[in-house]
BAZADO-929108 format. One record per residue: residue in one letter; x, y, z of N, C-alpha, C in turn. Coordinates in steps of 0.001 Angstrom, whole numbers, plus 500000, padded with zeros to 6 digits. Last residue first. Layout:
<mikes>
MIKE:aa:npx:npy:npz:capx:capy:capz:cpx:cpy:cpz
MIKE:A:X:Y:Z:X:Y:Z:X:Y:Z
...
</mikes>
This chain:
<mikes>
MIKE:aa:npx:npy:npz:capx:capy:capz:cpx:cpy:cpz
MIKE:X:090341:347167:510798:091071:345982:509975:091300:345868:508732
MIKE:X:088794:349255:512028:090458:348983:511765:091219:347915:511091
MIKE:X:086614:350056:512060:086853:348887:512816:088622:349467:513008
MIKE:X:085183:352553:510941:086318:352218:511371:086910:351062:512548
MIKE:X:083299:350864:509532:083807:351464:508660:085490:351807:509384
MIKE:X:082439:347686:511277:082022:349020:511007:083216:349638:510179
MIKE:X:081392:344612:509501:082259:345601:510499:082060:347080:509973
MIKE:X:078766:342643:510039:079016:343541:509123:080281:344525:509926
MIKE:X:078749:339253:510493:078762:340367:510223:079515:341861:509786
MIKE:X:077380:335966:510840:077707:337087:509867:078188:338403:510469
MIKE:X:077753:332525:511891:077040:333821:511948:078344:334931:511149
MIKE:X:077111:329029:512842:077888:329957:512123:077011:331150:512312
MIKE:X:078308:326546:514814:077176:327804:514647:078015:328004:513728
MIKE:X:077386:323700:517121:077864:324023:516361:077147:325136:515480
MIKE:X:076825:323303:520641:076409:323556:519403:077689:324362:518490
MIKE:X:076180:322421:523139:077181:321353:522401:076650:321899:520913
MIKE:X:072733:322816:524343:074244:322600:524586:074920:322085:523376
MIKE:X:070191:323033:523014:070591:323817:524283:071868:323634:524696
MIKE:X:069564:324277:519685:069729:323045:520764:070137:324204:521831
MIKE:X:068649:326193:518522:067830:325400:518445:067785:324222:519921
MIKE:X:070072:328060:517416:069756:328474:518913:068637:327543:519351
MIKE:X:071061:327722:514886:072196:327916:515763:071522:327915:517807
MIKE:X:068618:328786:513841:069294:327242:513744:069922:326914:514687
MIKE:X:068326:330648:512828:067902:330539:514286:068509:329381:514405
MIKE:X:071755:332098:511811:070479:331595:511558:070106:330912:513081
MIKE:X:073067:335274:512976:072822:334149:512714:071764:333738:512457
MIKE:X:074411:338518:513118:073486:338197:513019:073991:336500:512746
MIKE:X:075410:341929:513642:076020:340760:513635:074421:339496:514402
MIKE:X:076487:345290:512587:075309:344778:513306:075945:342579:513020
MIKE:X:078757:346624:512836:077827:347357:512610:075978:346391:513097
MIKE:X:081188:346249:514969:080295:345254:514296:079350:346209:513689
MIKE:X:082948:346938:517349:083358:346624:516061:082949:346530:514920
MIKE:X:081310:347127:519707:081873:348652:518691:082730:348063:517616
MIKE:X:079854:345603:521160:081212:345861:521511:082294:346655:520598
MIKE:X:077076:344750:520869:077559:346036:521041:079211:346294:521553
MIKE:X:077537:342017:519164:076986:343346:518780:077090:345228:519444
MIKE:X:079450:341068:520462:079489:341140:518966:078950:342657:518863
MIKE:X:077564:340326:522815:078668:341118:522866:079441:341483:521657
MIKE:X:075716:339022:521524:074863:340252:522671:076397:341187:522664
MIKE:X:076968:337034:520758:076359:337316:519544:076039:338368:520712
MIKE:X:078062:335708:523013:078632:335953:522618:078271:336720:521480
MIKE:X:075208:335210:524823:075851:336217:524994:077156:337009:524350
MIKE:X:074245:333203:522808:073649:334366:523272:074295:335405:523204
MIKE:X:076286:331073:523895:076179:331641:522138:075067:333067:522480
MIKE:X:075893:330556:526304:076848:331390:525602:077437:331784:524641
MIKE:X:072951:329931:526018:073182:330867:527039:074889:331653:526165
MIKE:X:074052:327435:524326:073044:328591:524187:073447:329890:524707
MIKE:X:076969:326141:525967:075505:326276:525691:075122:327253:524845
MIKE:X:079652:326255:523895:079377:325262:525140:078017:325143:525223
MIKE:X:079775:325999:520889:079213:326687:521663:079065:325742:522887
MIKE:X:082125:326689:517947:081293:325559:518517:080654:326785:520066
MIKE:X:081835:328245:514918:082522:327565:515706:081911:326453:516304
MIKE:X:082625:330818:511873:082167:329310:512839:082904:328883:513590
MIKE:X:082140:333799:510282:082345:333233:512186:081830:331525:511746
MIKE:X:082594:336387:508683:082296:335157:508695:082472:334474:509842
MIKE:X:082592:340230:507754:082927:338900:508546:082202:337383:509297
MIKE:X:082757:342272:506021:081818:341368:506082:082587:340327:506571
MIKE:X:084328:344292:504760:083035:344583:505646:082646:343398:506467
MIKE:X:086128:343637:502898:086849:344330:503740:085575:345079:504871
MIKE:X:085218:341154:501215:084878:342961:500878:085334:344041:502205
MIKE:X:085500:339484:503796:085128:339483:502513:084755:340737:502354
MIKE:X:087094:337304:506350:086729:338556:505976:086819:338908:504366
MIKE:X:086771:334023:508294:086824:335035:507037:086439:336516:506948
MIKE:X:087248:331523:510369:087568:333148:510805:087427:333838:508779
MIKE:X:086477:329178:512314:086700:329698:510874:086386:330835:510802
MIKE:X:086558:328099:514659:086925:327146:513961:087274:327645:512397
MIKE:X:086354:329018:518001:086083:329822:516418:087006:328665:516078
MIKE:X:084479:328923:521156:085805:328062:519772:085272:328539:518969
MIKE:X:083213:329271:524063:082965:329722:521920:084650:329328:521985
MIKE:X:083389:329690:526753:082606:329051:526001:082598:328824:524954
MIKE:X:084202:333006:526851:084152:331794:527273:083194:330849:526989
MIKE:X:086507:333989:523901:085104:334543:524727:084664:333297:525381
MIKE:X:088451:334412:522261:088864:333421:523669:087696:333875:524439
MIKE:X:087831:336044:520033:088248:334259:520039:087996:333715:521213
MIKE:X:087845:338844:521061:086340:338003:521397:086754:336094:521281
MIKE:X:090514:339981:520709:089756:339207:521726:088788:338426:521799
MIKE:X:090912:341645:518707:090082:340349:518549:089820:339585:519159
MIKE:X:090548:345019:517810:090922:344074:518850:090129:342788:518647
</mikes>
């Protein structure tokens, strides 16, 4: 399920999947706070084996542009 696109706050601008594991994310971020929570829900929302960014991404406090990684689990489904 891919819901997460329309997670509030977050625009995905670039969507990749590589070695049928490894998924690519950029977008934009209203604040922090909901880049946080969108990387808090990544992670335990059973798709992801684990899902990670550079701190970079958590530098500013609004109006951010991100990228982040991760790893899908074996039975994601995709």
């Amino acid at each position: 399920d891919l819901a997460f696109v329309q997670y509030e706050g977050i625009d995905i601008s670039t969507f990749s999947i590589t070695n049928s594991i490894t998924l690519s994310l950029g977008g934009h971020a209203t604040t922090r706070r909901q880049l946080l929570q969108f990387e808090e829900f990544l992670n335990t929302g059973g798709l992801f084996e684990s899902v990670s960014f550079p701190l970079a991404n958590i530098v500013r406090e609004s109006n951010i542009d991100f990228t982040m990684e991760g790893t899908l689990k074996a039975d994601a489904g995709l």
